[in-house]
Backbone as XML, in Angstrom:
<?xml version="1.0"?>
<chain id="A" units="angstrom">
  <residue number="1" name="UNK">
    <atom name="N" x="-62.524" y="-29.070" z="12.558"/>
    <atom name="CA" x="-61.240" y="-29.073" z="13.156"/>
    <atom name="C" x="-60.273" y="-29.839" z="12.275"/>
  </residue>
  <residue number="2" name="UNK">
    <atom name="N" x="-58.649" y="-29.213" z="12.096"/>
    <atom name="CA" x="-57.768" y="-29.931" z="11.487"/>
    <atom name="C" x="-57.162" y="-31.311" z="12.214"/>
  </residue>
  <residue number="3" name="UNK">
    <atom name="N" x="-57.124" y="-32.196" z="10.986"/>
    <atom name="CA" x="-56.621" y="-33.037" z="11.421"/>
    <atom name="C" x="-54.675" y="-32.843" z="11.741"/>
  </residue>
  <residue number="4" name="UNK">
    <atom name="N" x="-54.520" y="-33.208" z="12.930"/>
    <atom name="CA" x="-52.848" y="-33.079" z="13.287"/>
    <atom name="C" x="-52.180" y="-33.985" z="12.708"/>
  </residue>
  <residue number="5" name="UNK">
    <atom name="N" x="-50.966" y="-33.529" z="12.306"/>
    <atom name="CA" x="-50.470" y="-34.292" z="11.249"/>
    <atom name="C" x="-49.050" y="-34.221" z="11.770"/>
  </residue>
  <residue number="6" name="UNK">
    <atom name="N" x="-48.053" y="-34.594" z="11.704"/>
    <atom name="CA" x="-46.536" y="-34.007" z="11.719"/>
    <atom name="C" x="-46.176" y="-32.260" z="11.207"/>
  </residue>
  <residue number="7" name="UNK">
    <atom name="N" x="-46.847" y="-32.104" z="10.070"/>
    <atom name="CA" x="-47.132" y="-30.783" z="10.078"/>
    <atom name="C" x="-47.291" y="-29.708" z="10.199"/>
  </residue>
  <residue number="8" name="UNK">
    <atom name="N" x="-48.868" y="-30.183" z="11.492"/>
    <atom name="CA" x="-49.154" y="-29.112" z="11.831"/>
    <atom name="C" x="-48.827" y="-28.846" z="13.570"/>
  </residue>
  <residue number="9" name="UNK">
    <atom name="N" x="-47.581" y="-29.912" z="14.021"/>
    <atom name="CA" x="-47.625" y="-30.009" z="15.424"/>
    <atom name="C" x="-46.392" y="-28.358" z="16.051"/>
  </residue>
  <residue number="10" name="UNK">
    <atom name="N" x="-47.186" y="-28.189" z="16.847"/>
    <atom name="CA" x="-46.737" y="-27.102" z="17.529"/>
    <atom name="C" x="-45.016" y="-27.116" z="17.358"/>
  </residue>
  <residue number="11" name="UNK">
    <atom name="N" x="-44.724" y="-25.917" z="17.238"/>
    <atom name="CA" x="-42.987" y="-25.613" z="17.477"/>
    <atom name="C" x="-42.553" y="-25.928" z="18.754"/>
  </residue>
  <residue number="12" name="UNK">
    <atom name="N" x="-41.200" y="-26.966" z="19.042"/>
    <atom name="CA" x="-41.425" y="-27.000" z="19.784"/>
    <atom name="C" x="-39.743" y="-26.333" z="20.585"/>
  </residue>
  <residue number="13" name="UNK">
    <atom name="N" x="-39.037" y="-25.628" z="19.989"/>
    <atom name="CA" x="-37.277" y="-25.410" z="19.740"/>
    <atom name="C" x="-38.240" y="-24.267" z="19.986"/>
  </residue>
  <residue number="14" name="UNK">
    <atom name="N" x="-36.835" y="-23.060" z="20.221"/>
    <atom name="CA" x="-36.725" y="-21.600" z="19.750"/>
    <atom name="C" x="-36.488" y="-21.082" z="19.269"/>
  </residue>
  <residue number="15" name="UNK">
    <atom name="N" x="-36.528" y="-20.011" z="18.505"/>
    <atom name="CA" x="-36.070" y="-19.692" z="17.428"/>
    <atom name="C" x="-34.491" y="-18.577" z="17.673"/>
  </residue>
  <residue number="16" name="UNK">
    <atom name="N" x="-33.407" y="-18.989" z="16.987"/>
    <atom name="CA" x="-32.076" y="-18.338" z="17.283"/>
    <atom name="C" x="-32.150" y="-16.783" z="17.012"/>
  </residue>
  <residue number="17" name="UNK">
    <atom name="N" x="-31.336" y="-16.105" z="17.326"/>
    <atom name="CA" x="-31.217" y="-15.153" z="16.949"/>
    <atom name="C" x="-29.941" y="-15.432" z="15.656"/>
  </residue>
  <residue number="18" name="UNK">
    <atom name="N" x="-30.640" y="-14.553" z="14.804"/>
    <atom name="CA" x="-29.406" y="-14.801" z="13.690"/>
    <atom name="C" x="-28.290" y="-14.058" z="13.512"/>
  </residue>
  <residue number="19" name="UNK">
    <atom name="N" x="-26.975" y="-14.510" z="13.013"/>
    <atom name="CA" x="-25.934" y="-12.961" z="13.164"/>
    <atom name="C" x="-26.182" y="-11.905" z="12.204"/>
  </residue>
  <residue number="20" name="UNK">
    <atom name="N" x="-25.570" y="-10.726" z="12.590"/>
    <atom name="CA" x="-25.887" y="-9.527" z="11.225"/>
    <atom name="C" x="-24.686" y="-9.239" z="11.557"/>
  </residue>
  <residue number="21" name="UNK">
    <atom name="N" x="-24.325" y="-8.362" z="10.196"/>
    <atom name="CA" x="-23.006" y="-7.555" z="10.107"/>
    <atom name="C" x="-22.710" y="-6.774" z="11.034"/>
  </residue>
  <residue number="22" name="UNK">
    <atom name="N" x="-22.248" y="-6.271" z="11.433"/>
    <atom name="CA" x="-21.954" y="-5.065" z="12.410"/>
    <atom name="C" x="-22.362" y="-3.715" z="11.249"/>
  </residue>
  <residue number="23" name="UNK">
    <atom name="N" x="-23.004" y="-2.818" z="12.311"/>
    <atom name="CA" x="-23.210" y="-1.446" z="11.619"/>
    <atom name="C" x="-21.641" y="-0.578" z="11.103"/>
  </residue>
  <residue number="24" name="UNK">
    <atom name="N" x="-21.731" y="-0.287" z="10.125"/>
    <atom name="CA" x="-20.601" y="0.454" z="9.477"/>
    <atom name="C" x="-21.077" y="1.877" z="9.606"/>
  </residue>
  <residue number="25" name="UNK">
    <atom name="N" x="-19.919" y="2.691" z="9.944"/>
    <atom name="CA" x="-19.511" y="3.924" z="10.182"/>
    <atom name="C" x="-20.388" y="4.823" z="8.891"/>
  </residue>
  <residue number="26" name="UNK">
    <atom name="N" x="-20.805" y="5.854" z="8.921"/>
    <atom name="CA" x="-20.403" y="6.373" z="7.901"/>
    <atom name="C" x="-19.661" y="7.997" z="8.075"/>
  </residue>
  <residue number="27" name="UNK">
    <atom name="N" x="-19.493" y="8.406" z="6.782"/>
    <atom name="CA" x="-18.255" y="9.155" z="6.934"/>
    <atom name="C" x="-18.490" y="10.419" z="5.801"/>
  </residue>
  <residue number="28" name="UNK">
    <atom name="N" x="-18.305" y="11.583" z="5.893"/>
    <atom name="CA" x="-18.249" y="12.731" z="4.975"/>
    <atom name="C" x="-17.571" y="12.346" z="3.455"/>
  </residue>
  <residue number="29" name="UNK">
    <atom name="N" x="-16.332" y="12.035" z="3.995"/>
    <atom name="CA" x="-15.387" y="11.672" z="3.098"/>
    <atom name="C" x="-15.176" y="10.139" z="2.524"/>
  </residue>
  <residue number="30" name="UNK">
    <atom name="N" x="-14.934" y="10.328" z="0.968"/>
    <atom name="CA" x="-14.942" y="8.543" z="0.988"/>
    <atom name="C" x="-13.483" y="8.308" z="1.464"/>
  </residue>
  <residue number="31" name="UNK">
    <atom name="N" x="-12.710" y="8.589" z="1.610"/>
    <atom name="CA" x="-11.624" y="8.547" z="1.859"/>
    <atom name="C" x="-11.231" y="8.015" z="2.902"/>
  </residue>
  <residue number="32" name="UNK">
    <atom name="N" x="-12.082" y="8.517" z="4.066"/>
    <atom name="CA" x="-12.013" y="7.777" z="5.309"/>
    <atom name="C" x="-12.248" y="6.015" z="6.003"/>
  </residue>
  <residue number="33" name="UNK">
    <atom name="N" x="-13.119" y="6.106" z="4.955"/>
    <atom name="CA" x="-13.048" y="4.533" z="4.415"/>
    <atom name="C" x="-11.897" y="3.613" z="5.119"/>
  </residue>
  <residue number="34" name="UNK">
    <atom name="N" x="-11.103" y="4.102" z="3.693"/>
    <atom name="CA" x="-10.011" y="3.928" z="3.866"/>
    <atom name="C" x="-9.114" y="3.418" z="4.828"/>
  </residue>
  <residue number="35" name="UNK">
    <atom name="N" x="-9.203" y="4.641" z="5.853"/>
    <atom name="CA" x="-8.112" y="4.658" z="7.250"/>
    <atom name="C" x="-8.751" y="4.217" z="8.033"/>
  </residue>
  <residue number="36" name="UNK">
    <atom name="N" x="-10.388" y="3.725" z="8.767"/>
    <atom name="CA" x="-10.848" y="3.802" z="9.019"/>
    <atom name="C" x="-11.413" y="1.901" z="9.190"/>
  </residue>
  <residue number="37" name="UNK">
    <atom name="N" x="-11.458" y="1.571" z="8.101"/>
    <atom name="CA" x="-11.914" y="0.203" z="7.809"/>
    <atom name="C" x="-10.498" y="-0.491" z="7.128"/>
  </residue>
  <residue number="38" name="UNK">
    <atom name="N" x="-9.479" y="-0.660" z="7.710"/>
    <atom name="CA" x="-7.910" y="-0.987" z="6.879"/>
    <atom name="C" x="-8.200" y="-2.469" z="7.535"/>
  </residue>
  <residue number="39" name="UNK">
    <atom name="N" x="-8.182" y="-3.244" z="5.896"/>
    <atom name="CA" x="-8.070" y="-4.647" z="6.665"/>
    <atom name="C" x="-6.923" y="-5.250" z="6.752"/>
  </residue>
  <residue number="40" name="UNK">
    <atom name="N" x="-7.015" y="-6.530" z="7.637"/>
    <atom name="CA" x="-5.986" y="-6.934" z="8.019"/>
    <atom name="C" x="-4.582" y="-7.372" z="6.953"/>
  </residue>
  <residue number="41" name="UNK">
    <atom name="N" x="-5.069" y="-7.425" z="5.938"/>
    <atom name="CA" x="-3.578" y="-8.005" z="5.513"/>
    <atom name="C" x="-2.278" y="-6.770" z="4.896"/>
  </residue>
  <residue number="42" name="UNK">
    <atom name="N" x="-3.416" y="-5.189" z="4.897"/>
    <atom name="CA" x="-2.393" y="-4.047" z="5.064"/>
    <atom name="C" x="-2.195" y="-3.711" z="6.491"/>
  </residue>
  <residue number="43" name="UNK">
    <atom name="N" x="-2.554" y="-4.197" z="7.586"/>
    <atom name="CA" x="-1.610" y="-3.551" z="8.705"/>
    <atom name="C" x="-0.541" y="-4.441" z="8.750"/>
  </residue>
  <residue number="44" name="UNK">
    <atom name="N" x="0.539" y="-3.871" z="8.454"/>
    <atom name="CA" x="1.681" y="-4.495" z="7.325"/>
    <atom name="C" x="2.658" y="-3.687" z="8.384"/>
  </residue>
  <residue number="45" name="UNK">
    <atom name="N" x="2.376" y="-2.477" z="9.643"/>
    <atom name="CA" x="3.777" y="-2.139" z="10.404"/>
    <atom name="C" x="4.006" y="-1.086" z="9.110"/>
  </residue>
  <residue number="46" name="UNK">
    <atom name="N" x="5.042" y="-0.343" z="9.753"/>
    <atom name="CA" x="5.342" y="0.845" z="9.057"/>
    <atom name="C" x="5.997" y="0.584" z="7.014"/>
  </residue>
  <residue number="47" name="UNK">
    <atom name="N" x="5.918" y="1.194" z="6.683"/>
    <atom name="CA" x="6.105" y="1.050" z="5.202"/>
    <atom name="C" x="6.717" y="2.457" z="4.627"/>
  </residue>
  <residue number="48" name="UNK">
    <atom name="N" x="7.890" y="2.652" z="4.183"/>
    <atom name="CA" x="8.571" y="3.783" z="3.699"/>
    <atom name="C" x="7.875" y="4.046" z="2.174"/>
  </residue>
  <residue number="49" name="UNK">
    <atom name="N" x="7.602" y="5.448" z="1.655"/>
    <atom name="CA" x="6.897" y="5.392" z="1.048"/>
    <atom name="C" x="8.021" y="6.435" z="-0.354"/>
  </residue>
  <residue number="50" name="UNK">
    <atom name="N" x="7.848" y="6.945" z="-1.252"/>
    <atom name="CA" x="8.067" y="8.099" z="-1.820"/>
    <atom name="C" x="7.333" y="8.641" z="-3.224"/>
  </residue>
  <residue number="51" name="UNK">
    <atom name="N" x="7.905" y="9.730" z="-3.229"/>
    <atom name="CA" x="7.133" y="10.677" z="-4.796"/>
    <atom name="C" x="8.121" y="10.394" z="-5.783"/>
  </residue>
  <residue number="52" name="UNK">
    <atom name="N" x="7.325" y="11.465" z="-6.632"/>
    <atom name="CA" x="8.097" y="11.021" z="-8.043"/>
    <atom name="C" x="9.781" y="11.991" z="-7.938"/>
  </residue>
  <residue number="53" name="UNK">
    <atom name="N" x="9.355" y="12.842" z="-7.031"/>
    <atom name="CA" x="10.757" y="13.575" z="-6.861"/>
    <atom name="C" x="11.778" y="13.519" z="-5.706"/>
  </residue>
  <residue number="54" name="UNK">
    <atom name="N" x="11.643" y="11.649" z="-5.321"/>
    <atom name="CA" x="12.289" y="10.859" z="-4.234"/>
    <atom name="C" x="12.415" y="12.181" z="-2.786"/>
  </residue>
  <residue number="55" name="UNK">
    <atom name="N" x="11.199" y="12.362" z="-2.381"/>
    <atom name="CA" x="10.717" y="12.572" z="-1.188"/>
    <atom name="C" x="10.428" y="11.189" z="0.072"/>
  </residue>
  <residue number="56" name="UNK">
    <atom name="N" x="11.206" y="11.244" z="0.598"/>
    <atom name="CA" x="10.763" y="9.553" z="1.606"/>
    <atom name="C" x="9.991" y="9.899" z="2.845"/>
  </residue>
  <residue number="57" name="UNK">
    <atom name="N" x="9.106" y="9.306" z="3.355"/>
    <atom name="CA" x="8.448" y="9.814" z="3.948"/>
    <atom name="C" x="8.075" y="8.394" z="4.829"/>
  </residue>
  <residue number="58" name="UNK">
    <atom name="N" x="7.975" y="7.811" z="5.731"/>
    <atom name="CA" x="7.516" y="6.893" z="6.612"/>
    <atom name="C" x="5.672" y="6.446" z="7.224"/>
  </residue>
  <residue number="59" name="UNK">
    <atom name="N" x="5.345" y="5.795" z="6.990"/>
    <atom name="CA" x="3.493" y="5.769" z="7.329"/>
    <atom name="C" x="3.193" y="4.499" z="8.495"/>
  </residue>
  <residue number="60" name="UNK">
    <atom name="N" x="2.382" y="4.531" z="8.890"/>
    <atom name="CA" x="1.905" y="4.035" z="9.651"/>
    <atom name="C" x="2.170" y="2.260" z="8.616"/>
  </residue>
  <residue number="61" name="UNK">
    <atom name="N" x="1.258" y="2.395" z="7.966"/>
    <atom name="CA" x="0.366" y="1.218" z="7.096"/>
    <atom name="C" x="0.287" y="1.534" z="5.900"/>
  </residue>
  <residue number="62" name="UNK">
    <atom name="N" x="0.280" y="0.553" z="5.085"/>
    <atom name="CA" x="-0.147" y="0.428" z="3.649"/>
    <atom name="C" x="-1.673" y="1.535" z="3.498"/>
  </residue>
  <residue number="63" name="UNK">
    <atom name="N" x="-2.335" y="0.946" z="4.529"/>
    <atom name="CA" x="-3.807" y="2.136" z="4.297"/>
    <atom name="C" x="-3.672" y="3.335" z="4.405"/>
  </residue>
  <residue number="64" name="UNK">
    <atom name="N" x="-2.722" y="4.112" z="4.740"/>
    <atom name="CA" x="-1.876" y="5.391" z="5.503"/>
    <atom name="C" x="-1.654" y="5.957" z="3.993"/>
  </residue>
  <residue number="65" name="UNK">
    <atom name="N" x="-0.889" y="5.389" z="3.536"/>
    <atom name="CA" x="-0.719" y="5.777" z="2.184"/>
    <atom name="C" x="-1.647" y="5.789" z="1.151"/>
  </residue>
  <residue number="66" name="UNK">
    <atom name="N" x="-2.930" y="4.626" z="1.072"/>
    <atom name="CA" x="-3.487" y="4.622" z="0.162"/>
    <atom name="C" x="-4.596" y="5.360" z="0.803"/>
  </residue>
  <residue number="67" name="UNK">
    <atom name="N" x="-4.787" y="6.724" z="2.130"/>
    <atom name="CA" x="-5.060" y="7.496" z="2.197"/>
    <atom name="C" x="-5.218" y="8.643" z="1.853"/>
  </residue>
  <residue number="68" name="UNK">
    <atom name="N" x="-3.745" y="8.979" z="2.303"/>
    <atom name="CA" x="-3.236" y="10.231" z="1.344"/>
    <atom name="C" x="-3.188" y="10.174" z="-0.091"/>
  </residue>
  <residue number="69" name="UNK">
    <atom name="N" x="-2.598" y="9.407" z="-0.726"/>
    <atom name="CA" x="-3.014" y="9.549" z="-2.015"/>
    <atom name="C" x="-4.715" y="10.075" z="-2.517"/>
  </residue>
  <residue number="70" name="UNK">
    <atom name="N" x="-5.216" y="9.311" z="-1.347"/>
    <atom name="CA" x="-6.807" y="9.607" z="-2.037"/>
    <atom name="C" x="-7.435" y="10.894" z="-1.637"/>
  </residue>
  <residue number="71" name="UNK">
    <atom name="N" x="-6.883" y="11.062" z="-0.568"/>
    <atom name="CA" x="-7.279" y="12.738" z="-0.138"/>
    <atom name="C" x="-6.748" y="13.634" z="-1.215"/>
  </residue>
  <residue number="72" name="UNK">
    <atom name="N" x="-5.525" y="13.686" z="-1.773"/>
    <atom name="CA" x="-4.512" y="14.270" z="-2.805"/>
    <atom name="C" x="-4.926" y="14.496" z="-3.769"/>
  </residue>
  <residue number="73" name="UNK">
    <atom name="N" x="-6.353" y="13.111" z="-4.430"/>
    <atom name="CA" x="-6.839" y="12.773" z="-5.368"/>
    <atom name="C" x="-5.879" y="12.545" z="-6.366"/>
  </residue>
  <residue number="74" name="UNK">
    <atom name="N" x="-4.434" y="12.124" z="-6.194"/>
    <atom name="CA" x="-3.474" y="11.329" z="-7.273"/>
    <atom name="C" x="-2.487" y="10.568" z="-6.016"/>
  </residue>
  <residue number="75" name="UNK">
    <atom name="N" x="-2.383" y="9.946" z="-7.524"/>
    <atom name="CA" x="-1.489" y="8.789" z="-6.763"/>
    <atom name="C" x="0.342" y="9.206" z="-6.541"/>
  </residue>
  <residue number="76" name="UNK">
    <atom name="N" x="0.295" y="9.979" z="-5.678"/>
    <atom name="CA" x="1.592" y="10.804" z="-5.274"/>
    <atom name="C" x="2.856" y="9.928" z="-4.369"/>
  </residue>
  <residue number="77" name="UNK">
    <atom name="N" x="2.102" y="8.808" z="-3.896"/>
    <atom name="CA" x="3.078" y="7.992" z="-3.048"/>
    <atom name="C" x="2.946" y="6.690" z="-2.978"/>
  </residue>
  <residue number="78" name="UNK">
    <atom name="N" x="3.973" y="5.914" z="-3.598"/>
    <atom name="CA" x="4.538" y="4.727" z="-4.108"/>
    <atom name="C" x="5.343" y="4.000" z="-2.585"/>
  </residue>
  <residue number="79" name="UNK">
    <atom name="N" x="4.515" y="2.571" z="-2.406"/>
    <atom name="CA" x="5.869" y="2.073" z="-1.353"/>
    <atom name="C" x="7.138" y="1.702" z="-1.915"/>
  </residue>
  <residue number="80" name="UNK">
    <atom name="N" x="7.723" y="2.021" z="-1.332"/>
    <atom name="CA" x="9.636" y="1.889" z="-1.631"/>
    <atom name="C" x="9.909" y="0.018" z="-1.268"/>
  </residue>
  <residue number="81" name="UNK">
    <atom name="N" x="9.399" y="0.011" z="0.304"/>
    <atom name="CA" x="9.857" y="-0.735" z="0.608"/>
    <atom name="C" x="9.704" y="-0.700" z="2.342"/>
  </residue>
  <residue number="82" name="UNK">
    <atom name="N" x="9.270" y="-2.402" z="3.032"/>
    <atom name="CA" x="8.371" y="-2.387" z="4.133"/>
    <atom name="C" x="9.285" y="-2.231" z="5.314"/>
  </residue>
  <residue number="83" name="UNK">
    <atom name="N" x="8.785" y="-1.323" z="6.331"/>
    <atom name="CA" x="9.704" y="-1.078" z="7.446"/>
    <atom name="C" x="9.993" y="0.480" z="7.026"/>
  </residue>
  <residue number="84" name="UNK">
    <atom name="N" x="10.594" y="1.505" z="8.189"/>
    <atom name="CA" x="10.753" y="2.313" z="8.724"/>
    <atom name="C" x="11.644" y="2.920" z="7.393"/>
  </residue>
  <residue number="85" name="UNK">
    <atom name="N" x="11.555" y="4.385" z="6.826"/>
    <atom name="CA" x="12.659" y="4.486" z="5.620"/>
    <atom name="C" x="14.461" y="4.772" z="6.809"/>
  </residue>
  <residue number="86" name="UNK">
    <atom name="N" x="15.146" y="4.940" z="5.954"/>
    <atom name="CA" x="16.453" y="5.051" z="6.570"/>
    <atom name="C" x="16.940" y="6.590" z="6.078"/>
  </residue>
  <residue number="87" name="UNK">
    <atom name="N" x="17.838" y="7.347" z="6.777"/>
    <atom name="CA" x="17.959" y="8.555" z="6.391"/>
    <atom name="C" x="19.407" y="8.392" z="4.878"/>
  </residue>
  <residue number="88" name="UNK">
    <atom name="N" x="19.129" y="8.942" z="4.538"/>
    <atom name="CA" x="20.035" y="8.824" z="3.141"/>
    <atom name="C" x="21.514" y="10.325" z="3.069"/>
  </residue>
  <residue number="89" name="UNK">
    <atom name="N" x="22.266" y="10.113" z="3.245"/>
    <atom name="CA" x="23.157" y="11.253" z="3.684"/>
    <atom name="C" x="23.666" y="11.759" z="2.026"/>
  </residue>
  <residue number="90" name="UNK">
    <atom name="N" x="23.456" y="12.863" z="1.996"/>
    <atom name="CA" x="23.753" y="13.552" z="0.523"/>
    <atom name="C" x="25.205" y="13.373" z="0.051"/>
  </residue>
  <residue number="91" name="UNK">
    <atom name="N" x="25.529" y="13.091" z="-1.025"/>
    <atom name="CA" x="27.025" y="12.787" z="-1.416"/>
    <atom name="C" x="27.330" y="14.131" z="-2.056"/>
  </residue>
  <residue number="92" name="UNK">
    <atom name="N" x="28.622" y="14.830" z="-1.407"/>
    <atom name="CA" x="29.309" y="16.059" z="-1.672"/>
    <atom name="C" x="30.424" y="15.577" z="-2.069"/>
  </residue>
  <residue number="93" name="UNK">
    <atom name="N" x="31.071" y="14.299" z="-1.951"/>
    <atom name="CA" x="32.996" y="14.217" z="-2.030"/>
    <atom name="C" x="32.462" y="13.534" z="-3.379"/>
  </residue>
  <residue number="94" name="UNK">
    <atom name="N" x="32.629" y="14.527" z="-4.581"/>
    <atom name="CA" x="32.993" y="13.907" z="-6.072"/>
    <atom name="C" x="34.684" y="14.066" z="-6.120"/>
  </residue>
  <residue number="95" name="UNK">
    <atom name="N" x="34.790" y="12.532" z="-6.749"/>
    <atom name="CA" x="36.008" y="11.986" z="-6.536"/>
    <atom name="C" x="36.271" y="11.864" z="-8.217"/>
  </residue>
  <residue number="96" name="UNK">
    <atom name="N" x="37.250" y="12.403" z="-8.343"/>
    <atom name="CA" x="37.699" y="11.493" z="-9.967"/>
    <atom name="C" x="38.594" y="10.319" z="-9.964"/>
  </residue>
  <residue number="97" name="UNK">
    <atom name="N" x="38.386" y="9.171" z="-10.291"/>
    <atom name="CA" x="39.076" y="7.859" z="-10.064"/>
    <atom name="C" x="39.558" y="7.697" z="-11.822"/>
  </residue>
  <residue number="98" name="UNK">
    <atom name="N" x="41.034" y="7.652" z="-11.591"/>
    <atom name="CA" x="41.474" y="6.838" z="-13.170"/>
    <atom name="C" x="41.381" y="5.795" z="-13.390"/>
  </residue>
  <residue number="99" name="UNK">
    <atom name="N" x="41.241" y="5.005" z="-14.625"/>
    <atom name="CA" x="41.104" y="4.072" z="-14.743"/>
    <atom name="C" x="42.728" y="3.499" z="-14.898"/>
  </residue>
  <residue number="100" name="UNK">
    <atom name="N" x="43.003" y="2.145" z="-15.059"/>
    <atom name="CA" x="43.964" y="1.567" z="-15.170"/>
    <atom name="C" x="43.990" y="0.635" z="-16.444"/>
  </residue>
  <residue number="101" name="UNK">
    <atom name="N" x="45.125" y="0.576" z="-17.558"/>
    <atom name="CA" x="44.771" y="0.173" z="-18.184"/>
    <atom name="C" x="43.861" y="0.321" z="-19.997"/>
  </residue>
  <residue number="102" name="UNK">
    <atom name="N" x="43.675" y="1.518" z="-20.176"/>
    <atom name="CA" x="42.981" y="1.925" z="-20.607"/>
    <atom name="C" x="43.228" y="2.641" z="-21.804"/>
  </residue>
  <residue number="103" name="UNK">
    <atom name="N" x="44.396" y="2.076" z="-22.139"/>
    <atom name="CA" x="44.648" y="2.822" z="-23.564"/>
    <atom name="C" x="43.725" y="2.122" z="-24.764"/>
  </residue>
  <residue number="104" name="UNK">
    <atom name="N" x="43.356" y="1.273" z="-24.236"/>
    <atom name="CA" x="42.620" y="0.306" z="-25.992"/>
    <atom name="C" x="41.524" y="1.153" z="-26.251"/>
  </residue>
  <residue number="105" name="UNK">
    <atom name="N" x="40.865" y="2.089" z="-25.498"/>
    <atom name="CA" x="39.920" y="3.232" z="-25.424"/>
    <atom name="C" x="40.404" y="4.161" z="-26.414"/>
  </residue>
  <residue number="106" name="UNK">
    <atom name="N" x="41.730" y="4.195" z="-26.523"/>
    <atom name="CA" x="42.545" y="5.623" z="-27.189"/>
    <atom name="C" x="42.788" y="4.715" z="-28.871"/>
  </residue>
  <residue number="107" name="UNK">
    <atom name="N" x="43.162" y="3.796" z="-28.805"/>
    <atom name="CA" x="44.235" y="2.800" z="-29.824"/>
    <atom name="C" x="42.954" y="2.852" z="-30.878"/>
  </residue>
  <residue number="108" name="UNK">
    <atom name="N" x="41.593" y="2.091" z="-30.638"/>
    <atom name="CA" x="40.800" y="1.265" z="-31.304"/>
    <atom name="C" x="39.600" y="2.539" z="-31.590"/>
  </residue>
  <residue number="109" name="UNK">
    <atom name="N" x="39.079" y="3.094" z="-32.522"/>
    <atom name="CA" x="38.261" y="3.861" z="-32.949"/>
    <atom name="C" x="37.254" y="3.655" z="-34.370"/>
  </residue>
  <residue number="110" name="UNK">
    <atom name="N" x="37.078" y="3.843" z="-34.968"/>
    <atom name="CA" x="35.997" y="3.481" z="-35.697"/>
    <atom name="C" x="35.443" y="4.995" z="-36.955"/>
  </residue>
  <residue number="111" name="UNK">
    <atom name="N" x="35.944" y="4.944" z="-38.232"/>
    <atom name="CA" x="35.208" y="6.361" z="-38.788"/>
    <atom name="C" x="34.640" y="5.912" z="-39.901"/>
  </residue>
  <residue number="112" name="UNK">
    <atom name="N" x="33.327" y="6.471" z="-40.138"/>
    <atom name="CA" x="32.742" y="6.007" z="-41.194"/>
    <atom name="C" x="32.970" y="6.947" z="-42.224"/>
  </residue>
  <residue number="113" name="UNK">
    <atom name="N" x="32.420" y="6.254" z="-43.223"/>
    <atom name="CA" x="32.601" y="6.819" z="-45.041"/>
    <atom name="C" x="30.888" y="7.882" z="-45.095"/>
  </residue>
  <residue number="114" name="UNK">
    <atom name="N" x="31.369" y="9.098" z="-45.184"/>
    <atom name="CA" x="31.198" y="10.023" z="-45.538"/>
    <atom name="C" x="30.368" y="10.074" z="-47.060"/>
  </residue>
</chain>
């Protein structure tokens, strides 16, 4: 028989349960990722977004966008700037404004040697 020692003395606590991650989704698409798992410091409230051919377009979230882009497979949409976009009204009244002043434009010229 063993001698008892500090050792070998019976347990006498319980044993905890330990934490684990939470199970993650999975998903067809990697993309979904994305929209899906958006952490907190992009739910950022709406974010106006646009293309290269100033299309404005409004998103949910920063992850909203770096959605679509990834579904798109390019990077098609750039934030502008955070909050809701504003509608932009097309300018038709071309105006010609004279200047005042403006003869030193006419007076002062410059020709080089030939």
């Amino acid at each position: 028989m063993a001698v008892a020692t500090r050792f070998t003395t019976q347990r006498t606590t319980t044993r905890r349960r330990r934490r684990t991650a939470p199970k993650r989704w999975t998903f067809d698409e990697n993309c979904d990722y994305t929209a899906y798992y958006c952490l907190r410091a992009f739910n950022t409230g709406s974010v106006c977004g646009k293309t290269i051919y100033y299309n404005h377009m409004t998103f949910k979230n920063y992850c909203m966008i770096e959605y679509v882009n990834c579904m798109e497979r390019y990077d098609v949409w750039q934030v502008t700037h955070m909050g809701p976009c504003f509608p932009v009204k097309l300018f038709t009244d071309y105006l010609h404004y004279e200047y005042d002043n403006d003869d030193f434009l006419d007076r002062d010229y410059m020709v080089e040697d030939m």
